[in-house]
Every structure is written in structure tokens, then in C-alpha cells.
TINUTI-52029 format. One record per residue: residue in one letter; z negated, y, x of N, C-alpha, C in turn. Coordinates in steps of 0.02 Angstrom, whole numbers. Example, Ala and Ser with C-alpha at 12.3 -4.5 7.8 and 13.67 -1.06 7.14 Angstrom:
2
<r aa="A" n_zz="-390" n_yy="-284" n_xx="660" ca_zz="-390" ca_yy="-225" ca_xx="615" c_zz="-390" c_yy="-165" c_xx="660"/>
<r aa="S" n_zz="-354" n_yy="-112" n_xx="642" ca_zz="-357" ca_yy="-53" ca_xx="684" c_zz="-394" c_yy="2" c_xx="645"/>
REM end
This chain:
111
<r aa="X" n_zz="-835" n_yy="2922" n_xx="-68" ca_zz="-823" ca_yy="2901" ca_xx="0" c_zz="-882" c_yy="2862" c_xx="27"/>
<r aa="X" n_zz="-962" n_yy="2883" n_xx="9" ca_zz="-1008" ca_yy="2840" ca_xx="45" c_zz="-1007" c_yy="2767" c_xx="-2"/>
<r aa="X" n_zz="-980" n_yy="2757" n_xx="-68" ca_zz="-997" ca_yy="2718" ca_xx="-68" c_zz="-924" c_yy="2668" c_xx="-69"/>
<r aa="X" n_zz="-894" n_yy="2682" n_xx="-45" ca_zz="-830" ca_yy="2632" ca_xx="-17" c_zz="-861" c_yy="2612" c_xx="53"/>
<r aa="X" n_zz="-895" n_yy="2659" n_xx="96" ca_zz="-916" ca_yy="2620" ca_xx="153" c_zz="-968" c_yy="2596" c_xx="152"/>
<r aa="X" n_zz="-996" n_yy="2594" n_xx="115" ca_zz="-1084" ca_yy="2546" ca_xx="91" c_zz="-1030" c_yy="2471" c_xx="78"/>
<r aa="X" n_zz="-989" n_yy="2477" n_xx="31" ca_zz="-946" ca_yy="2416" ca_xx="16" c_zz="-930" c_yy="2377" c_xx="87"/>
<r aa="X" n_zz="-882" n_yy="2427" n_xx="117" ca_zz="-875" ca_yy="2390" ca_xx="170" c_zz="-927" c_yy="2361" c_xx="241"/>
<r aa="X" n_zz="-995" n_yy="2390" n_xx="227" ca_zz="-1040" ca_yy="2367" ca_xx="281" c_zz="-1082" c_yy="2298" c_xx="265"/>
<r aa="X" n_zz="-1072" n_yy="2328" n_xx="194" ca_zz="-1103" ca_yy="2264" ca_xx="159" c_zz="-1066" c_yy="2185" c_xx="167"/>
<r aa="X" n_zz="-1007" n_yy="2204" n_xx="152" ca_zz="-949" ca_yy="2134" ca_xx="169" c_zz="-926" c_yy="2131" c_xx="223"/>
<r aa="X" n_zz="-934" n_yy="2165" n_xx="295" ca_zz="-944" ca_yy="2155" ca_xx="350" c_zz="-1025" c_yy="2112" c_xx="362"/>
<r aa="X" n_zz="-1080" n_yy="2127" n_xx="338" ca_zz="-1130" ca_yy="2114" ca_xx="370" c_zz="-1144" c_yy="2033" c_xx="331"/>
<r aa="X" n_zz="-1104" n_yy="2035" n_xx="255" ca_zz="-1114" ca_yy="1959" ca_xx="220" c_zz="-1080" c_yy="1907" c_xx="279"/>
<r aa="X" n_zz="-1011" n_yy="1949" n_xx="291" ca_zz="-985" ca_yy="1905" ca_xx="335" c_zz="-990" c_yy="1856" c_xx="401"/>
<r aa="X" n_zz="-1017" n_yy="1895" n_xx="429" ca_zz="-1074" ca_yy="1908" ca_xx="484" c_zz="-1126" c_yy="1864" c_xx="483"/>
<r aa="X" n_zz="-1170" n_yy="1860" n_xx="419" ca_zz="-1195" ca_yy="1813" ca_xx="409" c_zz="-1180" c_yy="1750" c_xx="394"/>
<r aa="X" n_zz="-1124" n_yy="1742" n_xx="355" ca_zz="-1107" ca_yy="1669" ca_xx="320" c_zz="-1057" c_yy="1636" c_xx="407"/>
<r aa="X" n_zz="-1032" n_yy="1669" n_xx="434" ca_zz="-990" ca_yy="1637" ca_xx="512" c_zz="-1082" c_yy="1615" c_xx="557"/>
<r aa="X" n_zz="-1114" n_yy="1636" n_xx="554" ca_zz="-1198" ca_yy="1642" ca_xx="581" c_zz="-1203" c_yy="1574" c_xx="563"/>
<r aa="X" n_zz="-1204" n_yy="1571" n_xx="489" ca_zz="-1243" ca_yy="1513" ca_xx="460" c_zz="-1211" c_yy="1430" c_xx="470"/>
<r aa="X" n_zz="-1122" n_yy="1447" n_xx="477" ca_zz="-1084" ca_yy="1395" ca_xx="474" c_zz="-1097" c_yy="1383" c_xx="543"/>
<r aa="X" n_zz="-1097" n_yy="1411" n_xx="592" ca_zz="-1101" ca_yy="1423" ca_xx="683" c_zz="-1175" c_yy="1366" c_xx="686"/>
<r aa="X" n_zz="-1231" n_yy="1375" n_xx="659" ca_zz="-1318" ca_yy="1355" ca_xx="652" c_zz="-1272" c_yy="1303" c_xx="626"/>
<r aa="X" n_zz="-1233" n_yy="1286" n_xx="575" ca_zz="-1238" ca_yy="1209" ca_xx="538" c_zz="-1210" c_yy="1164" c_xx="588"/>
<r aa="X" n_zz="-1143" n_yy="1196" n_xx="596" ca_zz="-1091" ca_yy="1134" ca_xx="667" c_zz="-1131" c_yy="1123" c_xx="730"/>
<r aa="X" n_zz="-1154" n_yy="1190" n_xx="746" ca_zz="-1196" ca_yy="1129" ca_xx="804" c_zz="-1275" c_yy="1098" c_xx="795"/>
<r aa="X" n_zz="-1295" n_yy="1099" n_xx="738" ca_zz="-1336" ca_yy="1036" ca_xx="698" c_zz="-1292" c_yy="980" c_xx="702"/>
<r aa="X" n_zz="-1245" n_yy="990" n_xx="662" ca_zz="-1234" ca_yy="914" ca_xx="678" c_zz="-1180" c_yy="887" c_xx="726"/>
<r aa="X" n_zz="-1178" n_yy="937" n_xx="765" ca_zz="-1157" ca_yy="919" ca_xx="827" c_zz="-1217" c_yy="877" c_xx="865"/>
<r aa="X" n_zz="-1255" n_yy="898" n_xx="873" ca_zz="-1335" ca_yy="880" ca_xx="909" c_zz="-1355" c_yy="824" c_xx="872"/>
<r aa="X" n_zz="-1346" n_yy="837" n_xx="791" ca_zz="-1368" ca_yy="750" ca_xx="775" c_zz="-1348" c_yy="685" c_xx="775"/>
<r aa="X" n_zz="-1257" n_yy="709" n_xx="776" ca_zz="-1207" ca_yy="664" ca_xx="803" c_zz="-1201" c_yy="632" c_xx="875"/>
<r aa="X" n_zz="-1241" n_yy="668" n_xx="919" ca_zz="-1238" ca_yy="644" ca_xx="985" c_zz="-1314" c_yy="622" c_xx="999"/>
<r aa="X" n_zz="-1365" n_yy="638" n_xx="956" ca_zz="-1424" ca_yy="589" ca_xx="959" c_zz="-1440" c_yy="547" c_xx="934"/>
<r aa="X" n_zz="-1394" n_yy="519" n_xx="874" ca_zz="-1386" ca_yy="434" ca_xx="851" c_zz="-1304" c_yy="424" c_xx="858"/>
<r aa="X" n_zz="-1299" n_yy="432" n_xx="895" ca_zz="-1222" ca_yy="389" ca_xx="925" c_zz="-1245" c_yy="321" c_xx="944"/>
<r aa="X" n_zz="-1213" n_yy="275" n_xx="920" ca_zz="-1224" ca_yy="222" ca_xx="946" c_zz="-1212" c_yy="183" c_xx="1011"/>
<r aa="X" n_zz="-1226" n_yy="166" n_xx="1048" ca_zz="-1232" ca_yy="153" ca_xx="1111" c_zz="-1162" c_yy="98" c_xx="1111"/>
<r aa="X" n_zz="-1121" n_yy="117" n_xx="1164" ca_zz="-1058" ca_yy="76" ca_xx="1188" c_zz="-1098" c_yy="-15" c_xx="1222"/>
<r aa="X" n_zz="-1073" n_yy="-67" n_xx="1170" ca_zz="-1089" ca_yy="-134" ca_xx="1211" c_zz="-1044" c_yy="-149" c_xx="1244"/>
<r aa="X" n_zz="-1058" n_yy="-176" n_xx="1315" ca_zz="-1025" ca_yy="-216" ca_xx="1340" c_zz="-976" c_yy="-249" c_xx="1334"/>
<r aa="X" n_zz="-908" n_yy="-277" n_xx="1343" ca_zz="-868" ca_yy="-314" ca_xx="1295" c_zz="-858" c_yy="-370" c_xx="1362"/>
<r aa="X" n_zz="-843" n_yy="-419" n_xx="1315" ca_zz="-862" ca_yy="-489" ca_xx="1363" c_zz="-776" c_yy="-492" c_xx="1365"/>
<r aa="X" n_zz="-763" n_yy="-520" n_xx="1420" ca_zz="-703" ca_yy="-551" ca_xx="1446" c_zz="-685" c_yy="-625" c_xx="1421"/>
<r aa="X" n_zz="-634" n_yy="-640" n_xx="1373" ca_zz="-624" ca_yy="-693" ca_xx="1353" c_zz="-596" c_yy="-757" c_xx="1379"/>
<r aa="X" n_zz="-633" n_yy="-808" n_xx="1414" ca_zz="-614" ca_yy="-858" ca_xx="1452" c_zz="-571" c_yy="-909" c_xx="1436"/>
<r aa="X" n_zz="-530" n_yy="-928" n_xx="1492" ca_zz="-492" ca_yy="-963" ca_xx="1478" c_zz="-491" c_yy="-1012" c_xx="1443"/>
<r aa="X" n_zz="-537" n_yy="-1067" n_xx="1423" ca_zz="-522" ca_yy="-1086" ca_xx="1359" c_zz="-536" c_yy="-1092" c_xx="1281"/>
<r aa="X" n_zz="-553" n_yy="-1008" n_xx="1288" ca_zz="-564" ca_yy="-960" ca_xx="1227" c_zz="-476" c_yy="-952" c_xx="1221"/>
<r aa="X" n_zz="-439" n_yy="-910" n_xx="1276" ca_zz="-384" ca_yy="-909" ca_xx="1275" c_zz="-353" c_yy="-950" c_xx="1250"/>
<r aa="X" n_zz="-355" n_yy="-1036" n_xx="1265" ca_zz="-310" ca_yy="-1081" ca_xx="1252" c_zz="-318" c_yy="-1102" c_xx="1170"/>
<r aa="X" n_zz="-375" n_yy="-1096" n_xx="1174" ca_zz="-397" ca_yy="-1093" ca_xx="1084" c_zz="-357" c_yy="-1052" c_xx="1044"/>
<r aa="X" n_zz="-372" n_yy="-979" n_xx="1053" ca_zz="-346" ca_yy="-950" ca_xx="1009" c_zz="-245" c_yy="-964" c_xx="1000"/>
<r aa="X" n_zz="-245" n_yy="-967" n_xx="1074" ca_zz="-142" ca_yy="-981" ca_xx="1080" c_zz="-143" c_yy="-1048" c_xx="1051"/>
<r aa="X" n_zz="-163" n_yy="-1094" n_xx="1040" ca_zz="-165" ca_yy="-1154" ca_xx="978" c_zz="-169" c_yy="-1141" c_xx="910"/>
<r aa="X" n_zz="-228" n_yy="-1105" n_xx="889" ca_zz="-205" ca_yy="-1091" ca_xx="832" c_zz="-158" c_yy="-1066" c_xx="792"/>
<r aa="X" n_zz="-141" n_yy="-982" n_xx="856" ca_zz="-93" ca_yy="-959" ca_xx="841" c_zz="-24" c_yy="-997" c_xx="813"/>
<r aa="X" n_zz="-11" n_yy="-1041" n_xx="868" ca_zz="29" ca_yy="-1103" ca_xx="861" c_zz="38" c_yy="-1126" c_xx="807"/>
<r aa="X" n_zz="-15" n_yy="-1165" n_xx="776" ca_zz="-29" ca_yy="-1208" ca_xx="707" c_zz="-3" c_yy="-1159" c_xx="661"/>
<r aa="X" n_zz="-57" n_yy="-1090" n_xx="637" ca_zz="-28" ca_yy="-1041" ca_xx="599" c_zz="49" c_yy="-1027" c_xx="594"/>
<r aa="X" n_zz="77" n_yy="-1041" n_xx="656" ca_zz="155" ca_yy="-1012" ca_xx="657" c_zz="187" c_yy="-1059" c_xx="618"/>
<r aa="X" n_zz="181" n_yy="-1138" n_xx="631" ca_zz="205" ca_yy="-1204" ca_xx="593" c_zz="221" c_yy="-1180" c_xx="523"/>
<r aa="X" n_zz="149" n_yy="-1184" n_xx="508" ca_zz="118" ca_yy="-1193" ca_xx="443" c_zz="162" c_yy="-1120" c_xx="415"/>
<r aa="X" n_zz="186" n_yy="-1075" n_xx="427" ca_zz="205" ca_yy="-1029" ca_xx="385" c_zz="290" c_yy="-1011" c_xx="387"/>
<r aa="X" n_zz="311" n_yy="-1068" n_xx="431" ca_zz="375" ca_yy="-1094" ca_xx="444" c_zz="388" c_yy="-1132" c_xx="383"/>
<r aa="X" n_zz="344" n_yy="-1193" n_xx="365" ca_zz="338" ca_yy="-1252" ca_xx="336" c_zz="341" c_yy="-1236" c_xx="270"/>
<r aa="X" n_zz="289" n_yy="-1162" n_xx="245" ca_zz="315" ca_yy="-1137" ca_xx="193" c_zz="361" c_yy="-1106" c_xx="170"/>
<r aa="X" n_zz="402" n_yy="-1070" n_xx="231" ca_zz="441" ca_yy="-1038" ca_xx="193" c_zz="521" c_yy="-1044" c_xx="189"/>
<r aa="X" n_zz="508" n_yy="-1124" n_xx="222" ca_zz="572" ca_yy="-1208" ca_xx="203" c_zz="573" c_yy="-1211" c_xx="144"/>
<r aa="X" n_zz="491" n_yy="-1239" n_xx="123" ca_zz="503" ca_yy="-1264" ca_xx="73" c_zz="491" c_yy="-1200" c_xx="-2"/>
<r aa="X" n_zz="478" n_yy="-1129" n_xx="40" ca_zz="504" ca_yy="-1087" ca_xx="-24" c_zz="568" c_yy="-1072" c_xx="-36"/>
<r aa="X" n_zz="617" n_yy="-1078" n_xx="15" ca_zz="696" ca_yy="-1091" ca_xx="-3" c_zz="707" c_yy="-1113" c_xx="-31"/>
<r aa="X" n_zz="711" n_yy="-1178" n_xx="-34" ca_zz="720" ca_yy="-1245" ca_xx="-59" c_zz="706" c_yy="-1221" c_xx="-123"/>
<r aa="X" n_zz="638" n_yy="-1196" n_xx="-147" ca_zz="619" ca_yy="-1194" ca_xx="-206" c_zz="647" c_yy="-1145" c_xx="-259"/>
<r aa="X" n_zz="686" n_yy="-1075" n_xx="-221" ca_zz="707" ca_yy="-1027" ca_xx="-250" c_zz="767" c_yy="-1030" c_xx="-262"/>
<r aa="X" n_zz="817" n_yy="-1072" n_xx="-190" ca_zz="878" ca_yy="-1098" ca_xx="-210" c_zz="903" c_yy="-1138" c_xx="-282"/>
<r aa="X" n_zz="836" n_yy="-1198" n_xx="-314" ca_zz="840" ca_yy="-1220" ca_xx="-355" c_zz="820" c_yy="-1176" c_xx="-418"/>
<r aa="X" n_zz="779" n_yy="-1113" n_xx="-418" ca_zz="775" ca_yy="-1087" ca_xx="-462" c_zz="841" c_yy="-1052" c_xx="-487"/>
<r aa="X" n_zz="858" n_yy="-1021" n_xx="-434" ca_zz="933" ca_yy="-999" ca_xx="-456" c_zz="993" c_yy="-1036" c_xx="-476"/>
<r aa="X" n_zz="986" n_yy="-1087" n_xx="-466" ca_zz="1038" ca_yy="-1144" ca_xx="-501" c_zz="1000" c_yy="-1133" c_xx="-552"/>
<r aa="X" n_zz="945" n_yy="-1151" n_xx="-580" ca_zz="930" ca_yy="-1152" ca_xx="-654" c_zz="934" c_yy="-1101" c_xx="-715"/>
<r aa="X" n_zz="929" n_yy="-1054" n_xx="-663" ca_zz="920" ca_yy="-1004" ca_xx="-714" c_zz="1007" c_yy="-971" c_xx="-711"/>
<r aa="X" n_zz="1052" n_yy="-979" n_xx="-685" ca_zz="1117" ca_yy="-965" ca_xx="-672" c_zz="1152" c_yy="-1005" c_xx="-726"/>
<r aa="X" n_zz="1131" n_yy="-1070" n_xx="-757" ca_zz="1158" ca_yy="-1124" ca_xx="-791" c_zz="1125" c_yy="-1083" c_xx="-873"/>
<r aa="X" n_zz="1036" n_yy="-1062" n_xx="-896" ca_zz="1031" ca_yy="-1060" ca_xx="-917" c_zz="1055" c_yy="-984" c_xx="-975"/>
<r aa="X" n_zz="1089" n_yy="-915" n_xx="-896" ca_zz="1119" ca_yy="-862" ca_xx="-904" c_zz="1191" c_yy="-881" c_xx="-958"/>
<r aa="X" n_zz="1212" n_yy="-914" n_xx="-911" ca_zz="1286" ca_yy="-944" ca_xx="-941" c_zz="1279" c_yy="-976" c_xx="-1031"/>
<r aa="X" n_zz="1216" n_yy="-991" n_xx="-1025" ca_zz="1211" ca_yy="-1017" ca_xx="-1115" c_zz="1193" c_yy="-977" c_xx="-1140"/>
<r aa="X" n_zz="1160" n_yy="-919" n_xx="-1115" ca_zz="1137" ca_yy="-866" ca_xx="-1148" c_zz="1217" c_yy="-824" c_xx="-1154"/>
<r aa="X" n_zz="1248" n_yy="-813" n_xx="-1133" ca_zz="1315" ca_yy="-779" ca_xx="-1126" c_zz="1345" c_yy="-814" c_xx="-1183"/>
<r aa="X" n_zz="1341" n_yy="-861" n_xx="-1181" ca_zz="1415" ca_yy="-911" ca_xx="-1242" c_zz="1360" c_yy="-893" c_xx="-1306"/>
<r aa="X" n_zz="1290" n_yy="-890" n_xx="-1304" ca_zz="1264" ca_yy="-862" ca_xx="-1350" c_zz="1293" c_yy="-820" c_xx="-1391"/>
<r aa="X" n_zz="1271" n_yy="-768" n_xx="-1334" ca_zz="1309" ca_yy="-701" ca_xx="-1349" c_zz="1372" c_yy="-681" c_xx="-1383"/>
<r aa="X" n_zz="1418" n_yy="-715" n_xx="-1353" ca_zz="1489" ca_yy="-709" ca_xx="-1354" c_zz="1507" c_yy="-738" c_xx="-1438"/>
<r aa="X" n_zz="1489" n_yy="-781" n_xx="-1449" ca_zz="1487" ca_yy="-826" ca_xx="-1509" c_zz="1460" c_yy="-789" c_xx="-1563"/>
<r aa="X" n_zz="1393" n_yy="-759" n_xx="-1542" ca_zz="1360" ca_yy="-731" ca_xx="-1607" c_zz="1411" c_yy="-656" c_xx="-1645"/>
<r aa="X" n_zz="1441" n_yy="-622" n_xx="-1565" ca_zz="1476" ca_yy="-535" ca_xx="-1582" c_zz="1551" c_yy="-580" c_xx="-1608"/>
<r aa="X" n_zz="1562" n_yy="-624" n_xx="-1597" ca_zz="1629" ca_yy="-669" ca_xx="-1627" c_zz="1627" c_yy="-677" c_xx="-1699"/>
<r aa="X" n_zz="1573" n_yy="-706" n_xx="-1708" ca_zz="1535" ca_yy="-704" ca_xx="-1795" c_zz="1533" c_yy="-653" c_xx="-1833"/>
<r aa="X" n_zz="1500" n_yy="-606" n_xx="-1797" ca_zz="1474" ca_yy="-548" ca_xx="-1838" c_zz="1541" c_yy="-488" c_xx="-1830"/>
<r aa="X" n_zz="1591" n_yy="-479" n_xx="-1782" ca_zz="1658" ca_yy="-456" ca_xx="-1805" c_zz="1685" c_yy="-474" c_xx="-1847"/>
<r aa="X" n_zz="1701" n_yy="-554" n_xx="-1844" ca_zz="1747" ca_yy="-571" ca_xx="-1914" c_zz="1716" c_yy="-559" c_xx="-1979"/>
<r aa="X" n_zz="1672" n_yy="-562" n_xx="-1983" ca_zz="1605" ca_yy="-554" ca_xx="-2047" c_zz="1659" c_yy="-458" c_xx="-2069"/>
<r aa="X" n_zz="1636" n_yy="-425" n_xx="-1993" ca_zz="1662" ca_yy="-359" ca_xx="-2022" c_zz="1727" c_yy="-335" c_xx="-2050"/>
<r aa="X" n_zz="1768" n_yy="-379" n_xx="-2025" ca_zz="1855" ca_yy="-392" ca_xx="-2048" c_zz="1857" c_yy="-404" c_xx="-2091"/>
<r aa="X" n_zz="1821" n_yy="-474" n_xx="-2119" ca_zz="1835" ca_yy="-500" ca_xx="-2179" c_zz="1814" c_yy="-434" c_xx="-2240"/>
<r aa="X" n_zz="1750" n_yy="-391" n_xx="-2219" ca_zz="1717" ca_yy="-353" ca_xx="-2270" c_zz="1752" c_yy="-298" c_xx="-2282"/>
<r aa="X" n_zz="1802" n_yy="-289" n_xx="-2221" ca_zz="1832" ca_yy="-199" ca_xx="-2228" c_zz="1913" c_yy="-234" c_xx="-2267"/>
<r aa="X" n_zz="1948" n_yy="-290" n_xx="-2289" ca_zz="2005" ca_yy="-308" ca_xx="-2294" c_zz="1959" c_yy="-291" c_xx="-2368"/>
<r aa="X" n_zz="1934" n_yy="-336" n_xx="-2413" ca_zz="1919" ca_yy="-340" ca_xx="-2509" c_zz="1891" c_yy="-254" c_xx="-2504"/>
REM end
């Protein structure tokens, strides 16, 4: 019996200590976090023809990614015609070669 409660004073008092020690660490760096915080700058108000600048570019940017993606239609529309034409020869490929190689098997199972 004394030494089940030696056990338990002992892992009460470790405990005790290690909540102690974590308690001492967080507000370390609580305290060091708030004595190199970096200081809030000023933020400047952007003038009107900072404003008109940036709504121009914006502008241009919008063109320009219009302009591309015309002429990536254009470009994908024609891919799919090509490759739709070159499916279809691959098919008569196909079709032609299992045409061959059936009769091949007819002819072999008749002698």
C-alpha cells in the first residue's frame, strides 16, 4: 500500500512539474513574440492616377487573354479535325487488319 502511494505522489508531483515547465515556456515566448513584433507601417493611400494606371493595365491584361484564348479555339478546333480524320484511318486500320487475320483463321480451321 505505501508504495502504490509513493507511485502516485511521485506522478502527481512529475506532473506538476512538467504543466510548471510548459506554463515558464508559453509565456517566454509569449514575451519574446511581443518584444520583436514588428512594428505596423503606415499604408499610403493610392492616388488617383496610381488608380487609373493600375485600371489600364488591368484593361490591357483582360485583351490580351481574350486574344489568346480566340486564338486557342481556333487552334484546338483544328486539332480536332485532325486528329478525328487521323482516328478514322486508324479504325479502317483496324477493321482491315481483324478482317485479315479472321479469314487467315477460317481458312486454317476448314484443311
Amino acid at each position: 500500500m505505501a508504495t502504490t502511494m509513493q507511485g502516485i505522489y511521485i506522478t502527481v508531483l512529475g506532473m506538476a512539474i512538467l504543466f510548471a515547465a510548459l506554463l515558464i515556456l508559453m509565456l517566454a515566448t509569449m514575451g519574446l513574440e511581443r518584444l520583436f513584433r514588428p512594428r505596423e507601417l503606415e499604408e499610403e493611400t493610392p492616388s488617383a492616377r496610381e488608380k487609373e494606371l493600375v485600371a489600364a493595365i488591368a484593361v490591357a491584361i483582360a485583351l490580351k487573354l481574350k486574344a489568346q484564348s480566340s486564338k486557342l479555339k481556333l487552334q484546338t478546333s483544328n486539332l480536332k479535325l485532325q486528329t478525328s480524320k487521323e482516328a478514322l484511318s486508324a479504325w479502317k486500320f483496324w477493321g482491315r487488319y481483324r478482317q485479315l487475320m479472321n479469314s487467315r483463321e477460317v481458312k486454317g480451321r476448314r484443311q
